[in-house]
C-alpha positions as CSV (number, residue, x, y, z in Angstrom):
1,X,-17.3,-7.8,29.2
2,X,-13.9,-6.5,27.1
3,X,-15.2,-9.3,24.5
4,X,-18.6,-8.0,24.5
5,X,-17.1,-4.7,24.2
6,X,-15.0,-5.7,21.4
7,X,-17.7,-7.8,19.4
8,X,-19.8,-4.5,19.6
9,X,-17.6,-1.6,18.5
10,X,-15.4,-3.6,16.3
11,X,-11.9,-2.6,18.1
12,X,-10.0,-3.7,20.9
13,X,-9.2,-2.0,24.5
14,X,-6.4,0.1,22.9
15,X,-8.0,1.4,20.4
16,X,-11.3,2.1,22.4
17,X,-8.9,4.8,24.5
18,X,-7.4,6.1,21.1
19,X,-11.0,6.9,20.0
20,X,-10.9,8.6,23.1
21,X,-8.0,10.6,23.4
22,X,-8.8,11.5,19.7
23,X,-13.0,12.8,20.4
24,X,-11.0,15.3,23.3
25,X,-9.1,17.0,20.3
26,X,-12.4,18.1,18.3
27,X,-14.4,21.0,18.8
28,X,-17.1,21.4,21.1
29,X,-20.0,21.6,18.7
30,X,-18.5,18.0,17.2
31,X,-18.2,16.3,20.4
32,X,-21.3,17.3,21.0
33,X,-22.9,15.7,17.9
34,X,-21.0,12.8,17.9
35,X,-22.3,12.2,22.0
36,X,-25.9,12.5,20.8
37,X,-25.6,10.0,17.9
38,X,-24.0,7.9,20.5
39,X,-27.0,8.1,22.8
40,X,-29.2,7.3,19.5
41,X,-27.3,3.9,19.0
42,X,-27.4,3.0,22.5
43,X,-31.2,2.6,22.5
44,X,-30.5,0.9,19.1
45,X,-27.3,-1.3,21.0
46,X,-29.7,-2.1,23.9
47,X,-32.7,-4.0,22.4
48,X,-29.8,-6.1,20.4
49,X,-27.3,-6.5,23.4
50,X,-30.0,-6.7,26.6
51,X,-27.2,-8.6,28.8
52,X,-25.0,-6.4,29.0
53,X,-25.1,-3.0,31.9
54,X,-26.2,0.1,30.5
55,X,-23.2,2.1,31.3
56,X,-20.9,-0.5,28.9
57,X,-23.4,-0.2,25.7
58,X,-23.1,3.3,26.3
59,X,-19.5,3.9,26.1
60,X,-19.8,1.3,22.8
61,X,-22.1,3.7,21.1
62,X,-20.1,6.8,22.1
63,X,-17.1,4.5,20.3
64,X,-19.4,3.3,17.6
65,X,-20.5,6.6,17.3
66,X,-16.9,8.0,16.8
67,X,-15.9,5.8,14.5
68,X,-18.8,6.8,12.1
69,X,-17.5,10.6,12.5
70,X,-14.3,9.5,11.2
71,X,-11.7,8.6,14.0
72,X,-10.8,5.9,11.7
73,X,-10.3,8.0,8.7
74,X,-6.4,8.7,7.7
75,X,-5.3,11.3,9.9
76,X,-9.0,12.5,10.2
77,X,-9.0,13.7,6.7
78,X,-11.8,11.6,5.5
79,X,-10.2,9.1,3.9
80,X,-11.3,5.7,5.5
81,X,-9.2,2.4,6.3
82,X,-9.2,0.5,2.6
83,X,-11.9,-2.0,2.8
84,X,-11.3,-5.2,0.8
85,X,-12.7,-3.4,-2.4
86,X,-10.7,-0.6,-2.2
87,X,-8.0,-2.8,-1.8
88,X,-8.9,-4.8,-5.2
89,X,-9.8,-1.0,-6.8
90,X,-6.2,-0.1,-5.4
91,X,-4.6,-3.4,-6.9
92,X,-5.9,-3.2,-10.4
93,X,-4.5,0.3,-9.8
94,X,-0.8,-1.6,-9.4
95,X,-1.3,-3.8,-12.0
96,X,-1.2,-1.1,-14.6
97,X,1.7,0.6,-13.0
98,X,3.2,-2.6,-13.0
99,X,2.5,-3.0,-16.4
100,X,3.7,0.5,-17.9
101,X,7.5,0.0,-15.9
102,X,7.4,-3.2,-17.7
103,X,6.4,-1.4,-21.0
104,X,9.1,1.1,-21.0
105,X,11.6,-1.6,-20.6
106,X,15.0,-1.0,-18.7
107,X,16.6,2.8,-18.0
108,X,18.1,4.1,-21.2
109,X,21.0,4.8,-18.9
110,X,22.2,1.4,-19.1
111,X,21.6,0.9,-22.9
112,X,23.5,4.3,-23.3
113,X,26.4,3.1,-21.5
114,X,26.2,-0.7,-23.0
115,X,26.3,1.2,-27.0
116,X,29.4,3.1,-25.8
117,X,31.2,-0.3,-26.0
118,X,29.1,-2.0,-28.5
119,X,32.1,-2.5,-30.7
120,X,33.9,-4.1,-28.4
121,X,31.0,-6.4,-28.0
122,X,30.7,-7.3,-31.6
123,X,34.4,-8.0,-32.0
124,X,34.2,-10.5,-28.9
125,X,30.4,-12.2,-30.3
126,X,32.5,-12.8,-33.9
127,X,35.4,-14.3,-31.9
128,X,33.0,-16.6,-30.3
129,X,32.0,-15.6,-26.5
130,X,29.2,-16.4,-25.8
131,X,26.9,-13.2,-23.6
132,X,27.5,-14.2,-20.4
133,X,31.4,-14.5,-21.5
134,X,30.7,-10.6,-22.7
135,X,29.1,-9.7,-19.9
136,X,31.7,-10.9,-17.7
137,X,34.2,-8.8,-19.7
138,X,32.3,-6.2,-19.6
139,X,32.2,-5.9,-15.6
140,X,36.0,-6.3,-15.2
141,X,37.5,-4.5,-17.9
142,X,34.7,-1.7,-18.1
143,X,33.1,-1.8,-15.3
144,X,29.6,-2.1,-15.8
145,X,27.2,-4.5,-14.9
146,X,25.0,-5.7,-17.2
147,X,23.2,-9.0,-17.6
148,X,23.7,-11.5,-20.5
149,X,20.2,-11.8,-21.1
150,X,20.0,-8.2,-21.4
151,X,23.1,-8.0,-24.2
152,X,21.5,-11.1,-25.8
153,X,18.0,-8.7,-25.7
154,X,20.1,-5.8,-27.5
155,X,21.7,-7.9,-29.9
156,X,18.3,-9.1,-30.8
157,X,17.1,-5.6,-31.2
158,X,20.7,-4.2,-32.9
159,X,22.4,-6.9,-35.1
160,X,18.8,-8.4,-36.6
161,X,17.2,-5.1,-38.0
C-alpha cells in the first residue's frame, strides 16, 4: 500500500507526515479548505485507483490536496520546488553571471599590487627570465602570488600599446 501511496501523492512516508505536521500549523479556515479540496480529489482518486481502501485514497488527497496549497513551496512563501524549466530559466540566469565575472577580468587589487613592482619586472624580462621565472621572483622576494600567464596577460596589455 506505501507504494500505492507513494505513486499517488508523489512523496514518500516521511514526507507524507511532514505534510502533516505542516497542515496543523495553519489556520483553521485553511485547514479547512484544504480538507474539502481533499474530499474533492478523493472522488476524483477513486474512479482512477478502485483497488485501493477508501480510507488510504483519502489521506492521499488530503496529501495531494496539501501539496497544491503550497506545503511544498519554500518555507510556505509561495515559491515552489524549481521544476526542470525553472532550473534551465535559472541556468541561463548563471550563465550571464558567469559571463560578466569573466568580463570584468581579475580584481584590480592584484593588478595594483603587480604595477607597484612593474619595474622590477621589466628589468628581469630584458635580462631574459622568462614569466614563470618572474613570477617565481615575485612570490619569494615580494611576496605575492601571481600567475605567469597572468604577467604574460599584462605585458600583453602594458609593453605592446
Amino acid at each position: 500500500m506505501d507504494e500505492s501511496l507513494t505513486a499517488l501523492t508523489g512523496i514518500g512516508e516521511h514526507d507524507r507526515k511532514k505534510v502533516l505536521s505542516w497542515l496543523a500549523t495553519l489556520p483553521e479556515v485553511e485547514i479547512l479548505a484544504i480538507f474539502q479540496s481533499g474530499v474533492k480529489l478523493s472522488f476524483q482518486f477513486k474512479n482512477a485507483q478502485s483497488e485501493l481502501p477508501g480510507r488510504a485514497l483519502k489521506y492521499a488527497a488530503l496529501v495531494v490536496a496539501a501539496r497544491r496549497a503550497g506545503w511544498d513551496t519554500v518555507r510556505g512563501k509561495g515559491y515552489r520546488v524549481a521544476s526542470i524549466r525553472q532550473f534551465d530559466d535559472f541556468s541561463h540566469l548563471r550563465k550571464s553571471k558567469a559571463a560578466e565575472l569573466m568580463r570584468k577580468g581579475r580584481r584590480p587589487v592584484l593588478k595594483k599590487k603587480v604595477l607597484a613592482h612593474w619595474g622590477e619586472i621589466v628589468e628581469l624580462r630584458h635580462e631574459g627570465a622568462g614569466f614563470r621565472a618572474v613570477a617565481s621572483y615575485l612570490g619569494h622576494e615580494r611576496r605575492l602570488k601571481v600567475s605567469a600567464s597572468y604577467l604574460a596577460k599584462l605585458w600583453g596589455e602594458i609593453e605592446n600599446d
